[in-house]
N, C-alpha and C positions, 0 to 999 in steps of 0.2 A: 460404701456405696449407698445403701440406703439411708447414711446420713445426708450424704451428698444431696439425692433427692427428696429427701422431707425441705431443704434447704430450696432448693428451686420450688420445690411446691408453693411454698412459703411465702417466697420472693413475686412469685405470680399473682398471688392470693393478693396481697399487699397490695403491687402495681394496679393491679383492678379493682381496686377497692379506691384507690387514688384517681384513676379514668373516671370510675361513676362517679365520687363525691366531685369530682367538678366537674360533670355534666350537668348535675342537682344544681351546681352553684347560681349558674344562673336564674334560678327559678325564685318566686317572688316579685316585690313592686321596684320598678325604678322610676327616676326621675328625667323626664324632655329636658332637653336644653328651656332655660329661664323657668324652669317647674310651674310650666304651661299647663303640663299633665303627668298625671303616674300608668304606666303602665305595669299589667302585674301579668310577668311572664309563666304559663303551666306547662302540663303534660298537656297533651292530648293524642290519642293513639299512638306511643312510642313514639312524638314528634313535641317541637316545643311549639306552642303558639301566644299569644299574647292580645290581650283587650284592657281597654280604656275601664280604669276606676278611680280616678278622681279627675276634676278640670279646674284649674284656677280659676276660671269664669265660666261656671257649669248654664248660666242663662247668656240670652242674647241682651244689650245693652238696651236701652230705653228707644234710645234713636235709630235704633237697626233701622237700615235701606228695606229690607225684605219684610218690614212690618212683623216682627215676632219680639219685639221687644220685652222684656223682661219673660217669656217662655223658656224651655228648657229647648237645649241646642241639641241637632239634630245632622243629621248626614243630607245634609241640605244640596252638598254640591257633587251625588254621587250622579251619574249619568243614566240611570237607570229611576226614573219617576218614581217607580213603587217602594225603591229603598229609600229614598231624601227625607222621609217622615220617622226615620227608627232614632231613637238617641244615640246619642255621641260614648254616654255612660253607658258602659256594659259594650260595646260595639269592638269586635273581633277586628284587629287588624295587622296582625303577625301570623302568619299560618306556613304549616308547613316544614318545620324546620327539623333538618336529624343532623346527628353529630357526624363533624367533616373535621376530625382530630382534635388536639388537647385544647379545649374552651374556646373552640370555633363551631360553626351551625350552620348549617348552607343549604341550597332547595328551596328554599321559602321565600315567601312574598308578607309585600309589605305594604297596606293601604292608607293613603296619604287623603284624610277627608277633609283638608283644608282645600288639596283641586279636585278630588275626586276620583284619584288614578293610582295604579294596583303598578309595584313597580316589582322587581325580581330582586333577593336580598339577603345577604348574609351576617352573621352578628359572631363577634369576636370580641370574649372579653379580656379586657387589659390588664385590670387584676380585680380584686374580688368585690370593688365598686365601681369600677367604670367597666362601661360595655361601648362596645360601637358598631352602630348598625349601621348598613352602609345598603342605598336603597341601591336601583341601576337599572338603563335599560341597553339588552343586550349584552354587553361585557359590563363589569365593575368597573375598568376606566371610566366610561360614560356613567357616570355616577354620583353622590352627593351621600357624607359620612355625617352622620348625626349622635354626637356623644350623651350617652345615658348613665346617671350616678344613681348612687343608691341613698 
């Protein structure tokens, strides 16, 4: 009998030790589709969040429309004035997210600063380098899947 249970002790100890190492998994930098940019996914309060550290084109181009040519890029097209001025670099745009079972994350939002708009999103990874975050407004059907490699 007390074999038996050192056995399920054992067996549980394991199994949870397998839950959290791939909750961890996802954490670190990944790559946007065309490695645009890297996102580098953390903790933050028992929740995963995620901000911009690197940009394949971290300045604006010479001939920028908006006259900021060769400066460093910025959250130019958020809707709120006071934020448009913060860089792009270092700029939080995954918040929120807790674990919704094995290498899935859901609750969270997902801020798209190419229009400026905060979408609702969840992120499931496929195996231990591809992720897919999948932004949406109202249901996940209305939605749009953006694959991320490591």
């Amino acid at each position: 009998m007390m074999r038996t249970s050192m056995v399920y002790v054992l067996l549980l100890l394991l199994y949870t030790g397998v839950a959290i190492g791939s909750q961890t998994d996802v954490l670190g930098p990944w790559n946007t589709p065309g490695n645009k940019s890297k996102i580098e996914l953390y903790n933050c309060d028992d929740m995963i969040c995620g901000k911009i550290v690197w940009l394949k084109e971290p300045l604006y181009p010479a001939d920028d429309p908006g006259g900021s040519g060769g400066k460093q890029k910025t959250d130019r097209n958020n809707p709120e004035k006071e934020l448009q001025d913060r860089a792009l670099l270092g700029l939080n745009i995954l918040q929120g997210f807790k674990p919704d079972g094995e290498g899935k994350w859901a609750g969270g939002t997902v801020y798209d600063p190419d229009n400026g708009k905060t979408y609702k999103c969840k992120i499931k990874m496929k195996d231990p380098d591809t992720l897919e975050v999948r932004g949406y407004i109202g249901i996940s059907l209305l939605g749009r899947t953006s694959v991320w490699t490591r």
